[in-house]
C-alpha positions in Angstrom: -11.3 -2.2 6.8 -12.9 -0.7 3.9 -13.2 2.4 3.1 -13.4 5.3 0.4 -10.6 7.4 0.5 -10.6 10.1 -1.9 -8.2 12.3 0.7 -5.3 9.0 -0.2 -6.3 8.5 -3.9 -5.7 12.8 -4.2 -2.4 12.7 -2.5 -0.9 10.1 -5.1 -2.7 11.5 -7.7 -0.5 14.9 -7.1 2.5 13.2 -6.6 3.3 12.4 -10.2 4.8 8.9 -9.9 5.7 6.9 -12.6 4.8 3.3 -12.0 6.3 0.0 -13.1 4.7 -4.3 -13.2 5.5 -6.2 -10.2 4.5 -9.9 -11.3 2.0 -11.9 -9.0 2.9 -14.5 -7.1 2.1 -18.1 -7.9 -0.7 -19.3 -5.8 0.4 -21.8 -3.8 2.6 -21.1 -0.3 3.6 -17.4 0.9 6.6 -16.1 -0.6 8.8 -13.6 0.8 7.4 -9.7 0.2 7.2 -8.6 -3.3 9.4 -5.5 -3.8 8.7 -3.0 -6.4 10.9 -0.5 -8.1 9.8 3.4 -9.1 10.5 6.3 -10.2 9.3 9.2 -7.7 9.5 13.2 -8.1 11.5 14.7 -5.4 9.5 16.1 -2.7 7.3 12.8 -2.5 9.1 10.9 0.5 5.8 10.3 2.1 3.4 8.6 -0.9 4.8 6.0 -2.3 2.5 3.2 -4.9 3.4 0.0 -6.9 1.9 -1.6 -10.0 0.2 -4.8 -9.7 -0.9 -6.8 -12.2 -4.4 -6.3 -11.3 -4.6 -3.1 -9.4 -2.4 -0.3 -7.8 -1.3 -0.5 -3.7 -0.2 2.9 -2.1 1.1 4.2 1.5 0.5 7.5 2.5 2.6 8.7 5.9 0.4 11.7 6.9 1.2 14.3 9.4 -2.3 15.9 10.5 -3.5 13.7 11.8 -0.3 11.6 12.6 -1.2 8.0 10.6 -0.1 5.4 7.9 -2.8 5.0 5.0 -2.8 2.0 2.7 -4.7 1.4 -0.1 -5.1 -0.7 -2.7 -7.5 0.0 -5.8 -8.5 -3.1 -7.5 -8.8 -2.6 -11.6 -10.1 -6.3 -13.0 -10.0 -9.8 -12.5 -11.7 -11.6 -9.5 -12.4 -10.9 -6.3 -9.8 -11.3 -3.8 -9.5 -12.1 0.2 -6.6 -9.7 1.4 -5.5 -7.9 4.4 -3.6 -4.2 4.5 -1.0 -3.6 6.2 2.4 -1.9 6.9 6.0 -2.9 8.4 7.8 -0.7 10.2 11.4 -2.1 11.0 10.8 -5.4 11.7 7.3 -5.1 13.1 4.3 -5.6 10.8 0.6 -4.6 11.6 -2.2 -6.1 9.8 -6.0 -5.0 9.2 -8.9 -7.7 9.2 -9.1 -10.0 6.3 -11.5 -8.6 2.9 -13.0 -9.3 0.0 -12.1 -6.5 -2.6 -13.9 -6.9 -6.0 -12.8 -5.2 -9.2 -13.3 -1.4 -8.9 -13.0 -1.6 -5.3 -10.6 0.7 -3.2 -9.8 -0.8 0.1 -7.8 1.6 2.7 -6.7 0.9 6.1 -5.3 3.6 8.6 -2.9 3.8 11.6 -2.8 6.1 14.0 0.6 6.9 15.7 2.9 9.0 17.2 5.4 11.1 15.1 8.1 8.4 14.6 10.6 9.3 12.0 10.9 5.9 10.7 10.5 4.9 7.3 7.2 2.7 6.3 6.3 -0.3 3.4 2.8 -0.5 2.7 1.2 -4.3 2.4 -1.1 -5.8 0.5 -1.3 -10.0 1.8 -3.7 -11.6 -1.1 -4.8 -15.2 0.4 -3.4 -18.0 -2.1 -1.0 -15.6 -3.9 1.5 -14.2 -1.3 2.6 -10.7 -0.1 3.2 -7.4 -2.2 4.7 -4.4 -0.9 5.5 -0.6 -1.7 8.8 1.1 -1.6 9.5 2.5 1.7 7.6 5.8 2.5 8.9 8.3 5.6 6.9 11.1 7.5 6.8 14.7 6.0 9.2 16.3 7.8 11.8 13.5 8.5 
């Protein structure tokens, strides 16, 4: 679902994470999950973001309340259809499919019990494939 999320947007914001490209995929069939590199400061287990060509997609493990937040903020091109999601081990969960527009932030949360697992936020863009954060883990794991 769409929704603002300034509360996601602050806590990557005071993270201080440096950022690097992760190329699209060819449209076409879906490819395997994108993975991005980063550099993050220490003490930032729990927000992690990747570069896109067209946008930036963060995960946010929270502990009050106990959720996942992803979000993805759109910055140019054309609209896109895309779902949020995260994967957990080998089980993925999946929001409704959008259409997020150029300045658009879309954010999707999970509520959950405390499970000190680590978490990759999605981002699954109809026509171009999957992209994917680094792994993310609860405060306090």
């Amino acid at each position: 679902m769409i929704r603002r999320a300034s509360l996601a947007a602050a806590a990557c914001a005071a993270v201080g994470f440096s950022l690097l490209t992760v190329p699209a995929h060819a449209a076409g069939a879906e490819a395997p999950p994108t993975r991005a590199s980063q550099k993050v400061a220490s003490g930032s287990d729990h927000v992690k973001c990747t570069s896109l060509s067209k946008g930036q997609l963060c995960i946010s493990m929270n502990s009050r309340p106990q959720s996942i937040d992803v979000f993805y903020t759109k910055k140019g091109g054309s609209n896109i259809k895309a779902q949020l999601g995260y994967r957990m081990g080998s089980s993925s969960s999946y929001d409704r499919l959008e259409t997020i527009s150029d300045g658009d932030r879309a954010t999707s949360t999970w509520k959950m019990s405390w499970p000190c697992k680590k978490a990759v936020g999605l981002l699954k863009v109809r026509g171009q494939g999957t992209f994917e954060t680094p792994a993310a883990v609860f405060p306090g794991c």
